[in-house]
N, C-alpha and C positions, 0 to 999 in steps of 0.2 A: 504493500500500500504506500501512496507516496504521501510523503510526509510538509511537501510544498502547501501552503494556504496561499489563492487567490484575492488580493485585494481589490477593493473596488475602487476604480480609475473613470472618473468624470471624461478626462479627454486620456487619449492612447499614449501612453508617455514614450512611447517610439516613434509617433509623426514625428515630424519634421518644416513644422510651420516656422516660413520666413518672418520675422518677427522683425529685427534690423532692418532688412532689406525697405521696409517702408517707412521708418523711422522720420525722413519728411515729412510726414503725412503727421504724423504723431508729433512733431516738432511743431507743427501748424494747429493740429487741434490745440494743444498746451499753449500755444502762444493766445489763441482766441479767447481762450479759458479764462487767461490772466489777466490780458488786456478788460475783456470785459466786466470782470470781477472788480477791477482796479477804476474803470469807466463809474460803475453801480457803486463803489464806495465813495467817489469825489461826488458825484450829481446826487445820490437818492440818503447817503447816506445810513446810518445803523438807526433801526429805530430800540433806543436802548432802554432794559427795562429799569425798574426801580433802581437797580443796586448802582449803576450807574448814572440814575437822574439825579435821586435823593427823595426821601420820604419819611414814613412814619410807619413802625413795626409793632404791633400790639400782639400779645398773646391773651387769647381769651379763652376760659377753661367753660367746660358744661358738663353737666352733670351725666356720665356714661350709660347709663340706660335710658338714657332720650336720644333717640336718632336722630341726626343733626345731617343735612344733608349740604354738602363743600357749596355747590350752585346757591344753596338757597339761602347761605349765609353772604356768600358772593352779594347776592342781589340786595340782601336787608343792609348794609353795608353801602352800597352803593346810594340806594333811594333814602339814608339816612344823611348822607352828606349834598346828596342833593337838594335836601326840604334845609340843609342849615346853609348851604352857600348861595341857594335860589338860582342854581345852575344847573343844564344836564349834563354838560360834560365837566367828569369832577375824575380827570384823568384815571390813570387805571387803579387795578385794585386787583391782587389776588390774595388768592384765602388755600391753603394750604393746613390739612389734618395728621395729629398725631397723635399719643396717647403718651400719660405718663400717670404714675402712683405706684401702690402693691395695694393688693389684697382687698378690702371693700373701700380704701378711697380713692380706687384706680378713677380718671377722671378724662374728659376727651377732651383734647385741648386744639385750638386753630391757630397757625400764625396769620395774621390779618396784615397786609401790606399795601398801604396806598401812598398813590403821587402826592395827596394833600398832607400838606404837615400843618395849616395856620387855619384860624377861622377871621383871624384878626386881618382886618383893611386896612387900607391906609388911611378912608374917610375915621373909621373906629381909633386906632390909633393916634388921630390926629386930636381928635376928643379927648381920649384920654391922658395924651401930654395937655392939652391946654386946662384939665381939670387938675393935673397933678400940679402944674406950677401955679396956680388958681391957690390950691388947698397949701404948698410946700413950696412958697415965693424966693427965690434964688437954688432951687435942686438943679441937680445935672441928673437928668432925665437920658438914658444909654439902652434903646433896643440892642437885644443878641443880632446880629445880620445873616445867622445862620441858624437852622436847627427850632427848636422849640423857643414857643413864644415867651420870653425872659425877657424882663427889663429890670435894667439896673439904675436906682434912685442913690445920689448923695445929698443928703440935708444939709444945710449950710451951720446948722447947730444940732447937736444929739436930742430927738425929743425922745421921750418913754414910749417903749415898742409894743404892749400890749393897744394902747391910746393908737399908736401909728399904725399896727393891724388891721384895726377896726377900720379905719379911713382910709385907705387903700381899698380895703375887701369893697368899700361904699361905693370907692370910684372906680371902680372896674366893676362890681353888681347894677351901677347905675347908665354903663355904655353897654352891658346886654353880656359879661362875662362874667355872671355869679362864683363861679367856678373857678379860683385859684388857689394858689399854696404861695403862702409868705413865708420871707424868713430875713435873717440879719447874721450882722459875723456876732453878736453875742449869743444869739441862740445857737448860732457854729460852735462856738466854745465850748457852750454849757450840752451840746451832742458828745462831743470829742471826750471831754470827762465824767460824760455818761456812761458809754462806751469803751473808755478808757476802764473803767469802777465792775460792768459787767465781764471786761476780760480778764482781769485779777481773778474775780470770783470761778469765774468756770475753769482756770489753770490751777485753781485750790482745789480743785475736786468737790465743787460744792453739790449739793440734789439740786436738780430742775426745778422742783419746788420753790429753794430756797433765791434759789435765780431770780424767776418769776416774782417771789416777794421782793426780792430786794430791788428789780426793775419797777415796780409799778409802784414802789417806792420815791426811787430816786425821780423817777419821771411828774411825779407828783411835785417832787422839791423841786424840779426842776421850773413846772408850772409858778411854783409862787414867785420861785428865783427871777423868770423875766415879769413879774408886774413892779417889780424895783429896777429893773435897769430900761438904760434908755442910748440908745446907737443912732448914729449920722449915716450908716449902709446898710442899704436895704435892700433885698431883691423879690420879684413879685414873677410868678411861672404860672401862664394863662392854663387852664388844662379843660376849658370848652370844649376843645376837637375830642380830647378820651370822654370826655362826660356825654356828648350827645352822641357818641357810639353805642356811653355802657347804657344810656337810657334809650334808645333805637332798639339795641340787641336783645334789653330787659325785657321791652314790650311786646318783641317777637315771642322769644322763648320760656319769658315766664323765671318761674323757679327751677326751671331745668338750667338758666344761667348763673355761672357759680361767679363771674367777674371777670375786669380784664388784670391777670397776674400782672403783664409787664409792660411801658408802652416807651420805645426808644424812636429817636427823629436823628435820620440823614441827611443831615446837609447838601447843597449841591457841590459845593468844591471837596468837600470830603468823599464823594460819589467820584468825581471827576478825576478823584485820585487813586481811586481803585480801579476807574476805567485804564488808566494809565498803567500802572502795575499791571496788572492784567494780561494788556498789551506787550511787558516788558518779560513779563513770565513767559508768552510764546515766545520771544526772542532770542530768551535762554536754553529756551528747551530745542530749539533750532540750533543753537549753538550747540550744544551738549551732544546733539547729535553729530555736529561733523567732528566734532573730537572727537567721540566714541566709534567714529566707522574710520577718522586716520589711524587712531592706534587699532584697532580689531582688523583692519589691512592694512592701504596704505594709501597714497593723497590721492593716487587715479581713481579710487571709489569714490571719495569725499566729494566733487562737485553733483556726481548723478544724484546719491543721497540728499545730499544739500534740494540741489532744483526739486525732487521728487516731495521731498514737505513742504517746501515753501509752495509748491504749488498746490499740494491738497490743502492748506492752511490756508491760504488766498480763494480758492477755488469756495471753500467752505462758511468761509467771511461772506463772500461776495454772494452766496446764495442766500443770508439772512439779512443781507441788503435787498436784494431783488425782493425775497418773499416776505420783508420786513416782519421776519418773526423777532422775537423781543430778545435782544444783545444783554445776557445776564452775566453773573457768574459761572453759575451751570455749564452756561456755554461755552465758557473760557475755558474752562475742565473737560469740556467736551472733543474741544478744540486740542489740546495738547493729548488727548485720548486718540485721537485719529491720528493725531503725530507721530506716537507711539508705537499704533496699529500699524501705520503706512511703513514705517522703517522694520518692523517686524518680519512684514512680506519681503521688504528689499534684502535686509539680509540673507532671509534664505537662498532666494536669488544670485547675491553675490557669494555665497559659501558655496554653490555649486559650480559656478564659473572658476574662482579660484579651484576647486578640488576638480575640477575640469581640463585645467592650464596645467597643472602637475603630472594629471595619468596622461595629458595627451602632448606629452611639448609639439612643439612646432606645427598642430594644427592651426587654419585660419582662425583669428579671434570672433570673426563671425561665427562660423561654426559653431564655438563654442559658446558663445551667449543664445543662440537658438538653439542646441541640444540641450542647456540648462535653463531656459524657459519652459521647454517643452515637459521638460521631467519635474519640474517643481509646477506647470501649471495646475494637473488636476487638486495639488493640495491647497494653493492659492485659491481656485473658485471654490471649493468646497466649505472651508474655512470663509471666504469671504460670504456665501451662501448664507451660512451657520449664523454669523454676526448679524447681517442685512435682516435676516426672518427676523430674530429677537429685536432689532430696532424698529423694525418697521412696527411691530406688533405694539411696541411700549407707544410710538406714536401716533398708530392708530386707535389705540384704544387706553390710554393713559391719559395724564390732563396735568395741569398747572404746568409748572417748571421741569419735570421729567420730558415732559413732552417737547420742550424744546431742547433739551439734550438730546433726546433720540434722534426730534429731527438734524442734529450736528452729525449724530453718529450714519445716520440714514445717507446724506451726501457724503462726509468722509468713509466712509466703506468704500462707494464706489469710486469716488475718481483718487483713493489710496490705492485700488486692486487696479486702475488701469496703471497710475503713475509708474507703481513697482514693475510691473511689464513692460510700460510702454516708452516711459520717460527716464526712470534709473538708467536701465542697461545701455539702452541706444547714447546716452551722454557717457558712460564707463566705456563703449567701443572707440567714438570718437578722441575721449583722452588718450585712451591706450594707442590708439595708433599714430598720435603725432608723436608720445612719448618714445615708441619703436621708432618710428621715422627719425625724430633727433638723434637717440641712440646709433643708428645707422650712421648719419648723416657724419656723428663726431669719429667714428671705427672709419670711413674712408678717409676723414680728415687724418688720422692718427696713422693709415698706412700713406697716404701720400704726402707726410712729414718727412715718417722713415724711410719714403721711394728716395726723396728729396737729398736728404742727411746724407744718403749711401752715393 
């Protein structure tokens, strides 16, 4: 009985399909790829999501045995900031689920993500400065210019900060922002050796009990402690945008909503700097690559390599410009995952060319890149098969933020599995043969020296 197993081979890895020999052709698709990719990112641009615009992040918990359905918080979300801005477009919003706890107070939690971070106008704010220096004649009145709605007041004398509370709360409750949180550097202080007093305690080994007593304690003295002091710095944090969420979301869900845990605001320039990184992480990982294919061969690989990511990584840019699907993070991860992908395929490709050039010396180099495209093809489609199904699947049938990862994954499969064919090798033949050619070129120089000499 023979002892041989049949494998199963996509394409006959004994053809002999000219692969090179059309390499124009493939030098021209790739060139149109680029150009146009490069065309779509100057004119149409990335339409980029949050992470790169700037925004506001809320985590909002619900109580796990009430189904909660992602869409239909999507929408209460959206029709809540439209009834507080009296607009319909209140840029984007995604809503993204996950779960976290143990045992009965496991809880289902959303991250809620939108373009809006303010409720506050400029007519509003203009209000409220003309009322602050109204009420606090000579303060330096200091909007945040990023991020969440902060304003910083300096009194021109320290009055008492309970008194200063109160009238602050008045003149922001009386321009339509009941909803803030005050604070001062003495009540800073009197946090810091609050805190400072419950850390002692829990490094003694104290019981939780005795914590607890002695926090709600301190917080107490702490209460009487600011109606005797009185501070010149004050700061005032509008928190309207969380509050007509948590009472929007309240009204949907009821008691199935347990609150919003967390709510953090992205700046635009702080977005624009991670757009930036982002950008500069592909660049490395581009680099990383042609170091890692000069040492694992030698420089004649390293431009195919090179061209063959930069153009799935161009290639792949350039379709989320076209199809303006939303430019995240995700994406950028997605993006360096096809990089990855794409040099994966090349390698193998160049490990058989090289182990090709050893059993066969002095074959044409042609030859040899098409008898080692031919034997590594059926593992290449199949393998790119393998990938493409699970991508496509997560993007046809997934949502939020995955889905635009897959669709990264969805184009970088394919023009990664053409590039490793079609773009690597044909630019590794071309190197190779000027590199023989000069090699040649210097060998008759060096015998018609010695013809010379003699």
């Amino acid at each position: 009985m023979s002892n041989e197993h049949k494998h199963f081979n996509l394409f006959n890895p004994d053809a002999n399909y000219d692969f090179v020999g059309r390499r124009r052709l493939y030098y021209a698709l790739t060139s149109i790829g680029i150009v146009a990719s490069i065309i779509a990112l100057a004119t149409i641009g990335f339409n980029k999501g949050i992470d790169f615009k700037g925004g506001t992040k809320l985590i909002v918990a619900f109580d796990d045995k009430t189904p909660i359905e992602r869409h239909e918080l999507h929408d209460v979300v959206s029709k809540v900031l439209q009834e507080a801005t009296k607009k319909q477009d209140v840029g984007q919003v995604e809503v993204q689920d996950f779960s976290m706890g143990v045992g009965a107070t496991v809880q289902k939690n959303f991250s809620v993500i939108t373009e809006k971070t303010s409720l506050v106008t400029d007519v509003s704010r203009k209000a409220i400065d003309d009322k602050l220096n109204s009420q606090f004649p000579g303060a330096e009145i200091q909007w945040a210019t990023e991020g969440e709605d902060r304003v910083f007041i300096g009194l021109k004398t320290a009055m008492p900060v309970v008194q200063t509370y109160d009238s602050l709360q008045k003149i922001f409750g009386d321009n339509g922002f009941p909803k803030v949180a005050t604070g001062c550097d003495e009540e800073s202080k009197l946090d810091v050796e609050l805190f400072r007093n419950l850390q002692m305690m829990a490094s003694e080994g104290k019981k939780q009990d005795q914590v607890n007593a002695e926090e709600a304690k301190q917080r107490t003295a702490k209460t009487a402690a600011l109606q005797t002091r009185s501070d010149q710095h004050y700061t005032v944090v509008v928190e309207e945008f969380r509050g007509k969420l948590e009472t929007g979301i309240s009204a949907k869900y009821g008691k199935a909503f347990i609150g919003v845990i967390s709510s953090t605001s992205v700046s635009a320039s702080v977005a624009g700097d991670m757009l930036s990184q982002g950008l500069v992480a592909i660049l490395y990982a581009i680099l990383g690559i042609v170091l890692y294919i000069i040492l694992r061969f030698d420089i004649r690989y390293a431009p195919g390599a090179l061209i063959a990511t930069v153009h799935d990584v161009i290639l792949v840019i350039g379709a989320f410009s076209v199809a303006q699907v939303k430019f995240s993070m995700p994406v950028v991860a997605a993006v360096l995952t096809v990089a990855g992908y794409s040099l994966t395929d090349t390698i193998v490709v160049f490990d058989r060319i090289r182990e090709n050039q050893e059993k066969h010396p002095g074959v044409p180099i042609d030859v040899i890149i098409n008898s080692s495209v031919n034997t590594t093809m059926s593992r290449t489609v199949l393998t790119s098969l393998t990938t493409l199904m699970t991508s496509l699947s997560i993007f046809l049938f997934g949502g939020g933020l995955i889905r635009d990862f897959a669709f990264a994954m969805v184009i970088g499969v394919i023009v990664g599995t053409f590039s490793s064919i079609f773009v690597a090798s044909p630019v590794f033949m071309w190197l190779h043969e000027r590199f023989e050619a000069r090699k040649a070129a210097g060998k008759v120089r060096a015998r018609h020296v010695e013809a010379t000499a003699s």
